[in-house]
C-alpha positions in Angstrom: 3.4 19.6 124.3 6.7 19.1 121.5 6.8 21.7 118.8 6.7 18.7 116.6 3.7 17.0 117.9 0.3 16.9 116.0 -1.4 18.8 119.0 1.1 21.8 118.8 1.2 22.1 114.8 -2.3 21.3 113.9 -4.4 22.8 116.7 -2.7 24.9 119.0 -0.4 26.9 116.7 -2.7 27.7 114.1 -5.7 28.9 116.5 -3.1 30.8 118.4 -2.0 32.8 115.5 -5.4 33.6 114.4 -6.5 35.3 117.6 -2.9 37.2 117.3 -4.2 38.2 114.0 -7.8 39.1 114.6 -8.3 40.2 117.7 -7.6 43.9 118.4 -4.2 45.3 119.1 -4.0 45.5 122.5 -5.6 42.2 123.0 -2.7 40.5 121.4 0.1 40.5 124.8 -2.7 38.6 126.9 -3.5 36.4 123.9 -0.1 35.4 123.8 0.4 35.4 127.9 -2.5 33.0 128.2 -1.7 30.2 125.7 1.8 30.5 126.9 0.7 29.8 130.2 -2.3 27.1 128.9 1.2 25.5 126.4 3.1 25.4 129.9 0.6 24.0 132.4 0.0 20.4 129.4 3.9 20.0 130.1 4.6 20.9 133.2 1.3 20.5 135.2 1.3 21.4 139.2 4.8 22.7 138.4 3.0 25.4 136.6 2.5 27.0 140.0 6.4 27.6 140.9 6.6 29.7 137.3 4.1 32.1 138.6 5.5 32.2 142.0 8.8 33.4 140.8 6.8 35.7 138.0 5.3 37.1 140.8 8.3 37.7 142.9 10.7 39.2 140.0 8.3 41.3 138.9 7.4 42.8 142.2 10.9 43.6 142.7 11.5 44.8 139.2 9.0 47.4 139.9 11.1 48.1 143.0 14.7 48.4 140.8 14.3 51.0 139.1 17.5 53.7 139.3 17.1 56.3 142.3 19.0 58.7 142.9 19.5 59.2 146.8 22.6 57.0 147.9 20.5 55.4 150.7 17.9 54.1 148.1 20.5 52.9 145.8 22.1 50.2 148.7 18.6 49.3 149.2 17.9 48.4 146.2 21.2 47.0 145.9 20.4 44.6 148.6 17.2 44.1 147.2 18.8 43.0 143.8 20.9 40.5 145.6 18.1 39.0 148.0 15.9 38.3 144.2 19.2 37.1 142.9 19.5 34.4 145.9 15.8 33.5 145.8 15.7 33.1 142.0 19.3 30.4 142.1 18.2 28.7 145.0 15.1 27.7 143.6 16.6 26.4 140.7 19.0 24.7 143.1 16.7 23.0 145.0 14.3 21.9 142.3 17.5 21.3 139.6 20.3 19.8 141.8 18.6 18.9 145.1 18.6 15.1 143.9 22.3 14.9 143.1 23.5 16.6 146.0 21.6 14.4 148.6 23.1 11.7 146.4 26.3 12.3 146.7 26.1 13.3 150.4 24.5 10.0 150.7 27.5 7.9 148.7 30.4 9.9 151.2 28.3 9.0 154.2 27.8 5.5 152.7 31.9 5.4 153.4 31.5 5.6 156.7 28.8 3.3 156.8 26.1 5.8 157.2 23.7 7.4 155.2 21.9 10.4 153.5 18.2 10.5 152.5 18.6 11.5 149.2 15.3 14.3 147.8 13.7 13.3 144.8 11.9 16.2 143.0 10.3 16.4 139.9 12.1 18.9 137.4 10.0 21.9 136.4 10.7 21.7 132.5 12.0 24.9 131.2 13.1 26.2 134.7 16.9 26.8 133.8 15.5 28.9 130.9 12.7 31.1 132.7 15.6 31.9 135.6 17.5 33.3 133.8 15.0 35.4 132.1 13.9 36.3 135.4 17.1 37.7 136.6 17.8 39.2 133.4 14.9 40.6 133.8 15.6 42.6 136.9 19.0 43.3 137.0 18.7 45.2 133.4 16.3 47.3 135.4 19.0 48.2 138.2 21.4 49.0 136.0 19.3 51.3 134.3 18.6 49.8 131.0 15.1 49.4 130.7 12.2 50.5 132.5 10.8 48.2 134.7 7.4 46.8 133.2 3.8 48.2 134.4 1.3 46.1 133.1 1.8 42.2 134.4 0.1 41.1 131.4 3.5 42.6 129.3 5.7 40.6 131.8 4.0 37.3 131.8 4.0 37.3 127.8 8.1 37.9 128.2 8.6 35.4 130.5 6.7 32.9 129.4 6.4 33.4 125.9 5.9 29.9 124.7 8.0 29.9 121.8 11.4 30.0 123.7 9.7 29.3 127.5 11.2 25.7 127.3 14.4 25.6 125.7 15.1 29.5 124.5 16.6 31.3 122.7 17.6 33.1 126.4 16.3 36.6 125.9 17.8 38.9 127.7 15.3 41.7 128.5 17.3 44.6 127.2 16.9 42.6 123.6 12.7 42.7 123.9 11.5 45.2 126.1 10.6 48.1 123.0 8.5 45.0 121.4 6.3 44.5 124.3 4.4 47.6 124.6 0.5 47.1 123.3 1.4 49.9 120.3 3.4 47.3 118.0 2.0 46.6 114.5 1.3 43.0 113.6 1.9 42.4 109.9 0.9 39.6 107.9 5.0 40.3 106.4 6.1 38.6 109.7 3.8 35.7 109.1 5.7 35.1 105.8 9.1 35.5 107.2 8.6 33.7 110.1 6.9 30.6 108.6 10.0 29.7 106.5 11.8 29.5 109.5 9.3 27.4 111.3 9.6 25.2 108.6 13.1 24.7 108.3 13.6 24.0 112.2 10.9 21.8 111.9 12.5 19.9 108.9 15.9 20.3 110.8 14.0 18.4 113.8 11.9 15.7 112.0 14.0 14.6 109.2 17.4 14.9 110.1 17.4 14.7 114.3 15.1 12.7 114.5 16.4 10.0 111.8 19.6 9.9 113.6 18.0 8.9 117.5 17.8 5.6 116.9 21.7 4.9 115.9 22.6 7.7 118.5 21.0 5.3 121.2 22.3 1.8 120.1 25.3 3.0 120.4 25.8 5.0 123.3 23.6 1.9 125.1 26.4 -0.5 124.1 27.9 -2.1 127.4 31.6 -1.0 127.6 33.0 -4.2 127.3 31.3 -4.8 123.9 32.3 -1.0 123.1 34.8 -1.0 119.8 36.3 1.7 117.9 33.4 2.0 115.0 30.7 2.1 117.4 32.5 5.0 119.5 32.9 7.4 116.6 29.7 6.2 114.9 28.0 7.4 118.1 29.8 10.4 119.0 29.7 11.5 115.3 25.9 10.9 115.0 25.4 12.5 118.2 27.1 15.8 117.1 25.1 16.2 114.4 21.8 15.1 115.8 22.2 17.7 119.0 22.9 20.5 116.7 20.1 19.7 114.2 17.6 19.2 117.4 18.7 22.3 119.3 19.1 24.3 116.1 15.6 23.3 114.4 14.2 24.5 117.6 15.5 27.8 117.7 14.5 28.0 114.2 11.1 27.4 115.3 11.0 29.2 118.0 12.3 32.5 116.5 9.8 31.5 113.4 7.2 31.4 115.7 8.4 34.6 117.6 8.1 36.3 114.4 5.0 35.2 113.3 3.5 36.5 116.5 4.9 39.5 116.1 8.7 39.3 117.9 12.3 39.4 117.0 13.6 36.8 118.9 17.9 36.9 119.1 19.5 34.1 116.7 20.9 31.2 119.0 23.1 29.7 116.1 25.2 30.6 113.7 26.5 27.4 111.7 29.1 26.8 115.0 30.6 23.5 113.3 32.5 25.9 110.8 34.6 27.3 114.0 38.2 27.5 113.5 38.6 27.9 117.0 37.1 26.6 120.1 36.6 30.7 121.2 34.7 31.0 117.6 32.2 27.8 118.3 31.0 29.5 121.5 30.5 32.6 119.7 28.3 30.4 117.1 26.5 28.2 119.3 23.8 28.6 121.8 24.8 32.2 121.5 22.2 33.3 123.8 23.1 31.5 126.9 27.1 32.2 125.9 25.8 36.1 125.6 23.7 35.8 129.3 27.0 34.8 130.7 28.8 37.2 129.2 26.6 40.4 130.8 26.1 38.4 133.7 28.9 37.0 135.0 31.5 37.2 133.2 32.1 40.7 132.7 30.8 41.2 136.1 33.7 39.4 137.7 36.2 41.9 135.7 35.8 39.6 132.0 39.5 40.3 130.7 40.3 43.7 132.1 42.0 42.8 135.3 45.1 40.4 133.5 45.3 36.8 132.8 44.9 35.5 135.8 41.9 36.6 136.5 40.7 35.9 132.9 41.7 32.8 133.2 39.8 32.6 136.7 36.5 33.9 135.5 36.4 32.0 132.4 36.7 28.7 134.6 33.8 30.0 136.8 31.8 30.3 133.5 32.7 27.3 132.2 31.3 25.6 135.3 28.3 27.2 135.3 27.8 26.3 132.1 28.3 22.9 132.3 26.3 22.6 135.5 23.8 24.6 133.8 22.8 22.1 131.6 22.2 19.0 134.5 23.0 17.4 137.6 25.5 15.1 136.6 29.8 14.6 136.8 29.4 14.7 132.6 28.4 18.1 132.5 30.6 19.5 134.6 33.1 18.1 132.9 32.3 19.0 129.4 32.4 22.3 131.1 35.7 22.4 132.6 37.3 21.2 129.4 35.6 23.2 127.1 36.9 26.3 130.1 40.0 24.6 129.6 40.3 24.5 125.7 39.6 28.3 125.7 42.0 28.8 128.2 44.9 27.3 126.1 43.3 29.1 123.0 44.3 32.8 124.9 47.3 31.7 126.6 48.7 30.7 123.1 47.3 33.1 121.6 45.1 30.4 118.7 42.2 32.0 118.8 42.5 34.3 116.0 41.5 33.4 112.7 44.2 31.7 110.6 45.7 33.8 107.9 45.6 31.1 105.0 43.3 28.9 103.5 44.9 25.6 104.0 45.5 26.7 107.9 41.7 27.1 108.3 40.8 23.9 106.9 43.5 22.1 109.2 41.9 24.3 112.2 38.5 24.3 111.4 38.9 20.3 111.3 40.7 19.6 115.0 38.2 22.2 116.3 35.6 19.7 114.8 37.5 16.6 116.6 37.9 18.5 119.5 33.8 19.8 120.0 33.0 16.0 119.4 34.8 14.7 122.0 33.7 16.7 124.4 29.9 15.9 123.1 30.9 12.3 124.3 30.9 13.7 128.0 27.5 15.6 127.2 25.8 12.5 126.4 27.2 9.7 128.8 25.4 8.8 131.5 28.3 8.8 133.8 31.6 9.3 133.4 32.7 5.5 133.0 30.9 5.4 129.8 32.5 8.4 128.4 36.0 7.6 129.3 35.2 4.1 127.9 34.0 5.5 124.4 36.4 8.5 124.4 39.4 5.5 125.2 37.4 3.7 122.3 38.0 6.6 120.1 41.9 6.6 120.5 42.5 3.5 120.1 41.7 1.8 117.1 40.2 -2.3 116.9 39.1 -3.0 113.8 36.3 -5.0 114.9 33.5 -2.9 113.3 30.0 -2.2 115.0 27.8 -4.6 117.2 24.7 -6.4 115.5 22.2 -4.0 117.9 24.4 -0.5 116.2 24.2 -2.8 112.8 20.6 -2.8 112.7 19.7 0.8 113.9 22.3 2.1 111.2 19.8 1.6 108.3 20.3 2.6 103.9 18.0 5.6 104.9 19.8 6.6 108.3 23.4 6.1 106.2 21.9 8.8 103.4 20.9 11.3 106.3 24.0 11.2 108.2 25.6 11.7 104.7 23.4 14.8 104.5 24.0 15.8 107.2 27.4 16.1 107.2 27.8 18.0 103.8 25.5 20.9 105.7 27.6 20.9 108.4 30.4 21.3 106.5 28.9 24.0 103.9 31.3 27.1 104.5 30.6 29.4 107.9 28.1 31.9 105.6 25.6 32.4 104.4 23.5 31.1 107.4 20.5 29.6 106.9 17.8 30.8 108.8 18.4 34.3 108.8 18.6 34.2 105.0 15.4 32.7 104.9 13.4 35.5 106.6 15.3 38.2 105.4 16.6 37.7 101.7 14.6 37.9 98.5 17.8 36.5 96.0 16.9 34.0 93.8 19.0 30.7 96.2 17.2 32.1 98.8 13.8 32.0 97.6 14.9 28.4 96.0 15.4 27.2 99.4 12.3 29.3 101.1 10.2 26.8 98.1 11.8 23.7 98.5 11.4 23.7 102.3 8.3 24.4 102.4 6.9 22.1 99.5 8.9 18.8 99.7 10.9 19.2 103.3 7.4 20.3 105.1 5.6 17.7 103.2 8.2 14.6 104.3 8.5 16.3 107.8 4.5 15.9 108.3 4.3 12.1 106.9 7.3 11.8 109.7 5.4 13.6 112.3 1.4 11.8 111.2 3.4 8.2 111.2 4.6 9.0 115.0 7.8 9.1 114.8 9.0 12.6 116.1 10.6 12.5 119.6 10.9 15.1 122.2 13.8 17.5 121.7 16.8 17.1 123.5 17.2 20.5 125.1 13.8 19.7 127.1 15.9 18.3 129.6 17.7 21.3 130.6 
């Protein structure tokens, strides 16, 4: 069920937020657990079934976490930790990766002129996101934290909160813990904060994302050999802006949502394609995976307090989480390694502090623009031959212009909106958007709080009513 579909905005949302608001107080956690749950199970179907396996594992354990303070208990637990740890990664494993590991066993055994038979699963959606809530989850609770949670009805509402269960923000548990107990108010004030937000992710989503899917596909479709400079930056260009407009609109939504049930959900963006620096766009953008990696691994493994080296080491271990993270596929893992790679040459240098003039920041804040957009070419390919294709494309002007398919999907309308979006994108790095709209009362903000939700809403819902909103990207993950 897509945030953007009929379903979801004119049934489901609406009759879920009226229970919130008129049932008693301490009705409203298994309100919310259930239609998670109910949201889940029209997606994901039997898969449903593994979700509540692992709730039920992690929060057994969690319950067994908390600090103790005899040294023989602590190693326990310690083992215990690492045992939940293993059981949560290997089932995302096996049900994530399984496919394109037997694959490419198969293709090395294939050189010998054997074979491999290769697994194919069906992906739970949402599972790289409900991991690593899961392990948030319980090590917060061994190192002391937060409590570990009593009542399963609290947990299952934090795990599978429908609002960010599929594609986040990642919530660490630390960050929403003190909102789950029973005793927290519901005002109608977070209905009209949150709805604002809603509105504008789902604008985001509908009118901008959404507009652009069409040339985004004709061109990254086009066969290598009929590939031409235009049509690689056309499609690389339009696919920058259409990710971040996707993924961003439904962060919007989802912390709209979050609020309007009654939760501070942590921002995910913060307007990353102003960056003047590679290190500053990962501070901007899908800040809550960058800040689960942060607590989890990175600092864990020393983070910068052990010398470059080893900086240098555990950034490339994040990196290739990170791009592994996303999918089973050669293109992620390298977006990952050079994105590593780019930060890495950003310390060693020492370029990732902010410039000290004007002019500098413009020059900066534009390679770092070049430099986030190639790498999006790796993130969209379908395998690496494409990517280097486009990417060789790229540097290597032809002047032959686009291909009649790329033609014909780049449309007056479609021109306007990629117009559009580009001046957003390159609006300066504050104020950002969505927090201004729930918190602010100036007079621009409340401008833009009208205007979104009069004529943006109202386009957005001819979009949605004429069928032509598509699932968002991040669903895949």
């Amino acid at each position: 069920m897509s945030f953007a579909s009929p379903l979801f905005l004119w049934i489901f949302t609406p009759l879920v937020l009226a229970l919130v608001l008129l049932a008693p107080r301490s009705w409203r956690n298994g309100i919310v657990a259930v239609a998670s749950l109910t949201f889940y199970t029209v997606g994901a179907g039997p898969t449903t079934i593994l979700l509540l396996v692992c709730m039920v594992v992690n929060f057994l354990a969690g319950q067994a976490l908390e600090p103790d303070e005899w040294a023989l208990a602590k190693r326990r637990k310690r083992g215990l930790l690492i045992a939940v740890i293993i059981f949560d990664v290997a089932t995302l494993v096996v049900w994530k990766y399984a496919g394109f590991l037997t694959e490419q066993l198969d293709g090395f055994a294939r050189l010998f002129g054997g074979d491999f038979p290769v697994v194919h699963l069906l992906l739970p959606i949402g599972i790289s996101f409900y991991t690593f809530h899961n392990i948030s989850y319980i090590v917060d609770i061994y190192r002391g934290e937060r409590p570990a949670l009593r009542q399963p009805v609290a947990y299952a509402t934090y795990i599978s909160m429908f609002p960010q269960l599929i594609a986040g923000p990642i919530v660490r548990y630390h960050e929403i813990a003190d909102q789950l107990p029973q005793e927290r108010t519901h005002r109608l004030d977070d209905v009209a904060a949150g709805f604002p937000r809603f509105a504008l992710g789902l604008c985001k989503k509908v009118i901008i994302a959404d507009s652009l899917s069409p040339v985004v596909e004709a061109c990254f479709t086009t066969p290598n050999d009929e590939m031409t400079f235009a049509v690689a930056w056309l499609g690389a260009l339009t696919y920058t802006l259409q990710l971040y407009f996707d993924f961003s609109g439904y962060s919007d939504m989802a912390i709209g949502l979050g609020r309007m049930l009654g939760f501070r959900l942590p921002e995910n963006f913060a307007r990353p394609y102003s960056s003047v620096t590679v290190t500053e766009f990962w501070r901007r953008w899908h800040m809550s995976l960058s800040r689960w990696f942060r607590d989890y691994v990175y600092i864990p493994l020393g983070g910068n307090r052990q010398g470059s080296a080893k900086t240098y080491r555990n950034l490339s271990i994040v990196f290739v989480l990170t791009g592994f993270w996303h999918g089973a596929n050669w293109t992620y893992l390298v977006w990952g390694i050079y994105h590593g790679a780019l930060l890495i040459i950003e310390r060693g240098f020492q370029l990732d502090n902010s410039p000290p003039t004007a002019g500098a920041r413009i020059a900066r804040r534009a390679l770092t623009f070049l430099l986030v957009v190639v790498g999006w070419v790796f993130f969209r390919s379908t395998d690496l031959s494409q990517a280097l294709t486009m990417i060789g494309h790229m540097l290597l002007p032809d002047f032959t212009g686009v291909t009649d398919v790329v033609g014909e999907a780049f449309t007056n309308q479609r021109v306007l909106i990629l117009l559009l979006a580009l001046v957003i994108v390159f609006l300066p790095a504050h104020p950002v958007t969505g927090p201004l709209l729930e918190s602010s009362r100036s007079l621009p903000a409340t401008v833009l709080r009208v205007t979104i939700m009069t004529a943006g809403l109202f386009y957005a819902a001819i979009l949605i009513a004429a069928g032509t909103f598509s699932p968002f990207l991040y669903y895949q993950f």
